[in-house]
C-alpha atoms as one frame of an Amber mdcrd trajectory, in Angstrom:
protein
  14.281 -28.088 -23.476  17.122 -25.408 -23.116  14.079 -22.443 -22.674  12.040
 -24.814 -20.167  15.208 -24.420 -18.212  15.394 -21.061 -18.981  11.954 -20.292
 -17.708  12.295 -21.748 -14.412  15.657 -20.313 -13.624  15.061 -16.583 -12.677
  12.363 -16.393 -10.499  13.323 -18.798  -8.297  16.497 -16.970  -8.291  14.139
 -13.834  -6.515  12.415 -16.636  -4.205  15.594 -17.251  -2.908  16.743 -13.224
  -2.456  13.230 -12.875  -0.436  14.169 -16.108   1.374  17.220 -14.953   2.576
  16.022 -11.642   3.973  13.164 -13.137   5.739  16.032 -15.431   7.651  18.107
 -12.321   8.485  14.357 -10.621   9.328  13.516 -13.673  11.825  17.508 -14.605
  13.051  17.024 -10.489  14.341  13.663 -10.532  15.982  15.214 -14.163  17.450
  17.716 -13.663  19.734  16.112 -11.579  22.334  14.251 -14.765  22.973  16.915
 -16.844  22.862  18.807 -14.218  25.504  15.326 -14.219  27.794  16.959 -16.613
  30.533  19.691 -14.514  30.649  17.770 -10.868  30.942  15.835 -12.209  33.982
  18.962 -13.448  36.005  21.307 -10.545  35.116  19.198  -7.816  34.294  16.532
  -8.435  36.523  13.798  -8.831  33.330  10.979 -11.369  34.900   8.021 -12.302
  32.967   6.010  -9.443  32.766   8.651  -6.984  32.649   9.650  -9.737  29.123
   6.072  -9.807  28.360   6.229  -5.857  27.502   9.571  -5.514  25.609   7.575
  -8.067  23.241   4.451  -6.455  23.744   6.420  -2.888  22.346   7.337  -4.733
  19.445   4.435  -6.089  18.374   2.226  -3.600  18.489   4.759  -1.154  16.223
   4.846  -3.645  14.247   1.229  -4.627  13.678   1.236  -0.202  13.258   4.195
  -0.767  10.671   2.503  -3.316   8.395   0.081  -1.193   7.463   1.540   1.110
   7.220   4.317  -0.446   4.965   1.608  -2.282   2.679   0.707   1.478   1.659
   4.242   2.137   1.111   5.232  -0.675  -0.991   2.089  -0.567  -3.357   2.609
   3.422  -4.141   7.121   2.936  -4.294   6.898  -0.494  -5.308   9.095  -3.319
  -3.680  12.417  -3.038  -4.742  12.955   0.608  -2.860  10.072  -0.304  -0.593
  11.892  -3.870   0.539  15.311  -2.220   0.827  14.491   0.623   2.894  13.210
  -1.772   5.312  16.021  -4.044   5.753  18.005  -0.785   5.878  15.959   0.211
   9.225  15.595  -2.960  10.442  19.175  -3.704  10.896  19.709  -0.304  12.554
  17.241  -1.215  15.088  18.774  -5.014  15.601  21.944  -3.486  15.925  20.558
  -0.818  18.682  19.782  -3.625  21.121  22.929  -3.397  22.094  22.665   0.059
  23.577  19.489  -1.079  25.817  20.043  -1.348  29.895  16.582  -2.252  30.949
  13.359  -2.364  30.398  12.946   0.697  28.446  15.769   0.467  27.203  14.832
  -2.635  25.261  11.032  -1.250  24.248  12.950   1.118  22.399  15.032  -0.654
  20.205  12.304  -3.483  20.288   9.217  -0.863  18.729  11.577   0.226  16.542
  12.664  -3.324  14.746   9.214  -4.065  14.795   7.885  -0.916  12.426  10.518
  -1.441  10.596  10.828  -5.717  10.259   7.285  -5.069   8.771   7.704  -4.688
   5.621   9.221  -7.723   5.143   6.014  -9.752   4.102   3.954  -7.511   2.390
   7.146  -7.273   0.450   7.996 -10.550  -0.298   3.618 -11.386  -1.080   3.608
  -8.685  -3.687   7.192 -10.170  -5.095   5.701 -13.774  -5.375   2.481 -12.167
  -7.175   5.036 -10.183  -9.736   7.127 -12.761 -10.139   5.065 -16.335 -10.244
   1.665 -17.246 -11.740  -1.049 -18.529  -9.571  -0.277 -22.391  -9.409   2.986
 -21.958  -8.014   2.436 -19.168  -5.421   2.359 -21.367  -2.435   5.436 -23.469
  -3.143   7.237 -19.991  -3.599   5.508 -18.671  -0.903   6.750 -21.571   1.389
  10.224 -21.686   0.054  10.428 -17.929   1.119   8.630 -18.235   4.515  11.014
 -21.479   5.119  13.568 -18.316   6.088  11.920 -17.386   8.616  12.929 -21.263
  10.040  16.054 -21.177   9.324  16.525 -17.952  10.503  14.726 -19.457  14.538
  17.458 -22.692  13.500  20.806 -19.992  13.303  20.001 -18.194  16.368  19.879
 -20.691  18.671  22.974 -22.282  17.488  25.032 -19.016  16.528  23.949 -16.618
  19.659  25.322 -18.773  22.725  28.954 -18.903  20.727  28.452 -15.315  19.977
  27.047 -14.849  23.900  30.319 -16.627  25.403  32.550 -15.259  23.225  31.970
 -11.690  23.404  28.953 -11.078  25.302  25.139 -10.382  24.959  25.515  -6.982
  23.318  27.938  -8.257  20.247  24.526 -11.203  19.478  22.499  -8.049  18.815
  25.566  -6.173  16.782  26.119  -9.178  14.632  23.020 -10.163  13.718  21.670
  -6.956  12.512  24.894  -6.292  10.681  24.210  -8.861   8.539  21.264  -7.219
   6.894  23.225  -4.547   4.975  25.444  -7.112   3.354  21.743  -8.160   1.760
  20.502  -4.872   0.521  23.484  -4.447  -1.294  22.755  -8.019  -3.218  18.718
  -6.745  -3.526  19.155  -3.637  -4.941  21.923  -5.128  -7.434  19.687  -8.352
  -8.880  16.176  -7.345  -8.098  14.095  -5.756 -10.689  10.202  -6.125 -11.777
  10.111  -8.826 -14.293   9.227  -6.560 -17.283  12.034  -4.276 -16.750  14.825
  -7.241 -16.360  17.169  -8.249 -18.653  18.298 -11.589 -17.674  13.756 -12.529
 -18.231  12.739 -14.149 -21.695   9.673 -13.592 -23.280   8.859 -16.924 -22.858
   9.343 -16.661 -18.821   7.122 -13.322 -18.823   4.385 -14.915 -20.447   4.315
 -17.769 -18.199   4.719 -15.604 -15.059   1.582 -13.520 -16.557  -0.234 -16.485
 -17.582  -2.802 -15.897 -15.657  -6.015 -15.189 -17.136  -6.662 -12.451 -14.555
  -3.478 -10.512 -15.204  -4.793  -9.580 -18.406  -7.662  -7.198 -17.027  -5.487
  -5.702 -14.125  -5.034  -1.799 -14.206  -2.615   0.690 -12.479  -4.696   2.565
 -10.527  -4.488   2.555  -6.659  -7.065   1.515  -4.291  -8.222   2.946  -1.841
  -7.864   1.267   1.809 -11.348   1.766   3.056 -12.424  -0.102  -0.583 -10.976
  -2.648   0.333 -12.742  -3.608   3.361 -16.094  -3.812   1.512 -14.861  -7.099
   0.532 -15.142 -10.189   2.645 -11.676 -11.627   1.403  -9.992  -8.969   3.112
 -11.836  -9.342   6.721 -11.423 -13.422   6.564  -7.482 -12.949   5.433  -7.519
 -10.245   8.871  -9.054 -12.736  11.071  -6.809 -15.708  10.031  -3.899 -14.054
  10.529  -5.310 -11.994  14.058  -6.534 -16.034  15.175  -3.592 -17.840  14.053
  -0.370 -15.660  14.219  -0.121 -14.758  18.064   0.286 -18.731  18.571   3.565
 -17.984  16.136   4.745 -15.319  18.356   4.196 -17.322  21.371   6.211 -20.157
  19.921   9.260 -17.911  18.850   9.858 -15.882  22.354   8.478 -18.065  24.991
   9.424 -21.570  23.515  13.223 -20.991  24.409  12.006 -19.557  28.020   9.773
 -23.086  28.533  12.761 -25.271  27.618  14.844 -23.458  30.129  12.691 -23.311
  33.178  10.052 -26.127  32.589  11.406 -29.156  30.150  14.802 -28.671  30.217
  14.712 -28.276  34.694  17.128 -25.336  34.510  19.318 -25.719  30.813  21.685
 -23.095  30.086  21.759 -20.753  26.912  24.179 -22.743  25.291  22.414 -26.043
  25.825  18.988 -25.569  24.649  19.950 -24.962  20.660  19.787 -28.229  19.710
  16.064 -28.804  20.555  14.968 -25.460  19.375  16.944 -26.581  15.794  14.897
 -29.305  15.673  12.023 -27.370  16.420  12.632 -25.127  13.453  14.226 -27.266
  11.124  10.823 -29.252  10.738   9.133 -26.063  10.555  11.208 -25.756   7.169
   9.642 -29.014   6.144   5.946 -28.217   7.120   6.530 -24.574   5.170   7.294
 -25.893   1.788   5.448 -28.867   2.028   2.174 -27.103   3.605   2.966 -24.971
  -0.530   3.705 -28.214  -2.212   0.530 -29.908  -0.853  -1.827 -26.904  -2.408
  -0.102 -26.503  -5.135  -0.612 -30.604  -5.830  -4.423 -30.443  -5.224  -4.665
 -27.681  -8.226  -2.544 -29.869 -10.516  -5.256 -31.955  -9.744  -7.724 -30.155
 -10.836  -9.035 -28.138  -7.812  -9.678 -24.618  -7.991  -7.156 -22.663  -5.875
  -9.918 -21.780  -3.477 -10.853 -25.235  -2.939  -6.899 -26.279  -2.598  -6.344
 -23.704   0.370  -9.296 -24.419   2.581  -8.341 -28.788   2.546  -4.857 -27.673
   2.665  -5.585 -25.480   5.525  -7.934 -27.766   7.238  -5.246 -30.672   6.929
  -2.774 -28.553   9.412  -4.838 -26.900  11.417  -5.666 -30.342  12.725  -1.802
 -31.471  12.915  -1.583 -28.229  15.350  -4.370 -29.995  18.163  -1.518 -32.084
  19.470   0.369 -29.632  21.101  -2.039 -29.575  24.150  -0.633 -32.903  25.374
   3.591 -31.244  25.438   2.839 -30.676  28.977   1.691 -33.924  30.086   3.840
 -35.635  33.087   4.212 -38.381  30.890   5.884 -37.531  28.116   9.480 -36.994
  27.800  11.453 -33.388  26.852  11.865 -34.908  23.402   8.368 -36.295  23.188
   7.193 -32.776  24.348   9.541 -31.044  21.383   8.277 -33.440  18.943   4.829
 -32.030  19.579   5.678 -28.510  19.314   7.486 -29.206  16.192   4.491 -30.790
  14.665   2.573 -27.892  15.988   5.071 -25.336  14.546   5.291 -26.935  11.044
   1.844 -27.155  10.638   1.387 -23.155  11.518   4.160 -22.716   8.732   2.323
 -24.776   6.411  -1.312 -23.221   7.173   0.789 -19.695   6.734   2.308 -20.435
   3.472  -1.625 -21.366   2.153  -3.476 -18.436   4.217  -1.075 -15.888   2.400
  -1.871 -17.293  -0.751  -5.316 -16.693  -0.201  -4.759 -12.839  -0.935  -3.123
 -13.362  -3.999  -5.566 -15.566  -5.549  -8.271 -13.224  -4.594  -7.037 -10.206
  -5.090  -5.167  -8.242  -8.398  -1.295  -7.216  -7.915  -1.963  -4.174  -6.914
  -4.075  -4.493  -3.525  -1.694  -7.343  -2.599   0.391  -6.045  -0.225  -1.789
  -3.175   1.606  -4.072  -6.048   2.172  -1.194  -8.383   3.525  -0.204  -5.330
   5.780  -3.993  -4.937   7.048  -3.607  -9.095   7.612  -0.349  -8.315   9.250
  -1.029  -5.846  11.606  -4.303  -8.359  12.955  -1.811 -11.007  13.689   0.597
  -8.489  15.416  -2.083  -6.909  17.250  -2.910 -10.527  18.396   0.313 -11.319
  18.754   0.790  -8.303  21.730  -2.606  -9.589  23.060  -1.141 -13.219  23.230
   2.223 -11.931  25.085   0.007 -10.216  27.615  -2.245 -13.046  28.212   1.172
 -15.097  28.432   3.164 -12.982  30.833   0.146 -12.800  33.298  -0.721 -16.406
  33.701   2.882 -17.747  33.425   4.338 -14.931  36.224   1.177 -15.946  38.000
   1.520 -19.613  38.588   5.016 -19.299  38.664   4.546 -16.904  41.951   2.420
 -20.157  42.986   5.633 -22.898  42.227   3.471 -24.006  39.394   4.966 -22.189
  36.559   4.121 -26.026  34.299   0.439 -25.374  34.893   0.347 -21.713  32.788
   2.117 -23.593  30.139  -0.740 -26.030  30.131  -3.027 -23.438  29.479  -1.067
 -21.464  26.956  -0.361 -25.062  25.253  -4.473 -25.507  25.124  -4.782 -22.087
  23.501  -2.582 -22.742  20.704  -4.142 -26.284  19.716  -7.565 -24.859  19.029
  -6.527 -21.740  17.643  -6.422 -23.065  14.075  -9.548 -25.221  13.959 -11.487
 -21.548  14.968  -9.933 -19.600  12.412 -10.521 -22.452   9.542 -14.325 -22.347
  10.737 -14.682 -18.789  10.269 -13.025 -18.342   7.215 -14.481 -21.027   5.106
 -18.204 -20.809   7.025 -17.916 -17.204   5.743 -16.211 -17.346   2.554 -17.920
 -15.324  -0.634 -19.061 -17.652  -3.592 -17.379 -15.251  -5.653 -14.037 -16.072
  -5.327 -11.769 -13.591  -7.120 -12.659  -9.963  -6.601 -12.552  -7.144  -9.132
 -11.318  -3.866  -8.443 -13.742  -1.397 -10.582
C-alpha cells in the first residue's frame, strides 16, 4: 500500500508546478482586459484601437508557438519552460512603460512570443510524466490554471488599480513569475533522471505499450504534416480557440458597457470569478469524464470524440446571453457554461496529440496547433473590434454582442464535425 502511495505522489507533484505557471501565464495576459474600460476613458483606447493591442499579441504569439514547440523538443522542457517564464514576465512587467497604442503592441507582441511556450511545455511534461489513461485529468488539472489565473485578476487588479495605479497591476503580476522559475528549475527533472521517482512509478508512467518502440531521433516539421492527426489537432484548435480569446479580453469589456449598464473596474470581479471558477470545474471534469469512458473500456480515441461532442453541445447556449429577457446573472450563467465547456473540450482536444503521437513530436505539433488557434484568435479580435465599434457608433453596441455570442455557440459543433468526419482509422501514428 505504502508504494501505491508512493507512485501517485510525484507526478502530480509536476502537475501542480505546470499548474501554477499556467495561472501566473493567464493572471499576465489577464489584466489588460480587465484594465480595457479604463484604457478607453483615460487613454483614449476605443475598440479598434483595443482590438489591435490584442491583435499584436496574438499573432506573436501564434509565431511563438511554433516556434517554441521546435525549441522545447531539441532543449527539452525544463530549460525550454524556464526560459519562457523568464521572458514572459519581462514583457508583463513592461506594460507598465506603454503610453498608447503602440506603446502597448509592444509589450503586448512581446508577452505573446514569449507566453507561448507555456503549453507545448506543459503537453510534452504530461506525456513524460503520466501514461496515457491519465493524460486528460492531468491535462485538466494543469489547464484549470489558466482559470484561476482569469479568477485572481479580476479580484486582485482593481485593489492593485486603486491602490497604486494601473502601471503597478502590470509590475506585480509579471513579478510573480520569477519567484516560479526559481521553484521549476529546483524540483523539475525528466522522470528517469530524478531521484525522489521509484522504479515502480517509472514503470507505470512508461506503461504504455507504445513507449516501448519510441526512438530519439527528431522529426522533421514538414513530416509531420503528412499526417492527418496533425491537420485535425490545427483545425480544432484554429475553430475553437479564438472563441477563448474572445471570452478572456472582451468578456470584462461586455459586463462593463452592456450587462452591467456602466460597472466600474472594481465591481465587475465578482461575476467574472464566477465565470472562471466554473471554468475550473468544466477543465478537470471535461479530463475526468475521458479518462472514465477508457476505464470503461473505450479506446482513447473513442473517449475524446463523445467527450468532445458532450461539450461542444453545452457551448450552443451562449447565443441566448444576450436576450432582453434574461437577467445579468442569467446571462453569466450562460457564459460560464459556455466557458467550462471550452475548458473541458480543451483539456480532451490536447490529449488528442498525445495519444496519437510519440513523446517526441508532442510539443512541435502542440505549437503548430497553437499557433492555428492564435492565428484565429487575431482573426476573431478583428472580426470583434469591427462589428462591436460599428454598432456601437449606431447606439446598438448589444446587437454586435449578439452576433459575436452566435459565433461562439456553433464554433464547437463545426470543429467536432470536421475532426471526427475526417479522422484516420489508424489511430496512433508511427514515426519511421
Amino acid at each position: 500500500m505504502s508504494e501505491k502511495i508512493k507512485i501517485g505522489n510525484y507526478r502530480w507533484t509536476v502537475c501542480a508546478l505546470i499548474f501554477f505557471a499556467t495561472t501566473v501565464n493567464y493572471l499576465d495576459r489577464q489584466v489588460i482586459g480587465i484594465l480595457k474600460p479604463l484604457l478607453d476613458s483615460e487613454l483614449g483606447i476605443g475598440e479598434r484601437d483595443y482590438s489591435r493591442i490584442i491583435m499584436a499579441f496574438q499573432l506573436c504569439y501564434a509565431v511563438g508557438m511554433v516556434i517554441a514547440g521546435r525549441l522545447i523538443d531539441k532543449f527539452g522542457t525544463k530549460i525550454g519552460y524556464g526560459v519562457s517564464v523568464i521572458l514572459w514576465s519581462i514583457a508583463a512587467m513592461g506594460h507598465a512603460l506603454a503610453k498608447g497604442v503602440w506603446g502597448f503592441g509592444f509589450w503586448r507582441g512581446f508577452l505573446g512570443i514569449s507566453e507561448a511556450g507555456n503549453f507545448p511545455a506543459a503537453n510534452k511534461s504530461i506525456a513524460e510524466w503520466f501514461p496515457k489513461k491519465e493524460r486528460a485529468l492531468a491535462f485538466g488539472i494543469l489547464n484549470s490554471g489558466t482559470n484561476v489565473g482569469a479568477i485572481v485578476a479580476p479580484l486582485a487588479i482593481p485593489a492593485i488599480l486603486i491602490a497604486w495605479g494601473w502601471q503597478a497591476a502590470f509590475i506585480i503580476t509579471g513579478a510573480i513569475g520569477f519567484i516560479w522559475v526559481v521553484i521549476w528549475f529546483i524540483f523539475y527533472e525528466l522522470p528517469e533522471r530524478h531521484k525522489k521517482v521509484s522504479a515502480a512509478e517509472l514503470a507505470y508512467i512508461h506503461s504504455d505499450a507504445a513507449e516501448q518502440a519510441e526512438t530519439k531521433e527528431k522529426v522533421s516539421w514538414l513530416k509531420l504534416f503528412r499526417y492527418r492527426q496533425t491537420w485535425l489537432f490545427f483545425i480544432g484548435k484554429g475553430l475553437t480557440d479564438p472563441i477563448w480569446w474572445f471570452y478572456l479580453f472582451w468578456i470584462p469589456g461586455w459586463l462593463a458597457t452592456v450587462r452591467g449598464a456602466g460597472l466600474s473596474i472594481s465591481s465587475f470581479g465578482l461575476p467574472l470569478a464566477f465565470i472562471y471558477t466554473m471554468t475550473t470545474v468544466g477543465s478537470i471534469g471535461g479530463g475526468w469524464v475521458s479518462g472514465f469512458m477508457i476505464r470503461r473500456g473505450l479506446t482513447p480515441f473513442k473517449a475524446r470524440k463523445y467527450t468532445m461532442l458532450i461539450f461542444a453541445l453545452l457551448v450552443v447556449p451562449i447565443v441566448f446571453a444576450q436576450s432582453s429577457g434574461l437577467s445579468t446573472w442569467g446571462a453569466v450563467c450562460l457564459i460560464a457554461l459556455a466557458a467550462s465547456s471550452h475548458q473541458a473540450w480543451s483539456a480532451n482536444l490536447f490529449t488528442t496529440v498525445s495519444d496519437a503521437f510519440p513523446k517526441k513530436a508532442i510539443s512541435s505539433i502542440t505549437g503548430w496547433g497553437g499557433m492555428a488557434g492564435a492565428v484565429g484568435g487575431a482573426f476573431i479580435s478583428a472580426v470583434a473590434g469591427l462589428i462591436l465599434q460599428h454598432f456601437k457608433n449606431l447606439g446598438h453596441i448589444e446587437t454586435g454582442y449578439v452576433v459575436m455570442f452566435a459565433i461562439a455557440g456553433s464554433a464547437y459543433l463545426i470543429a467536432w464535425i470536421i475532426m471526427f468526419a475526417f479522422a484516420p482509422k489508424n489511430k496512433t501514428v508511427v514515426l519511421d
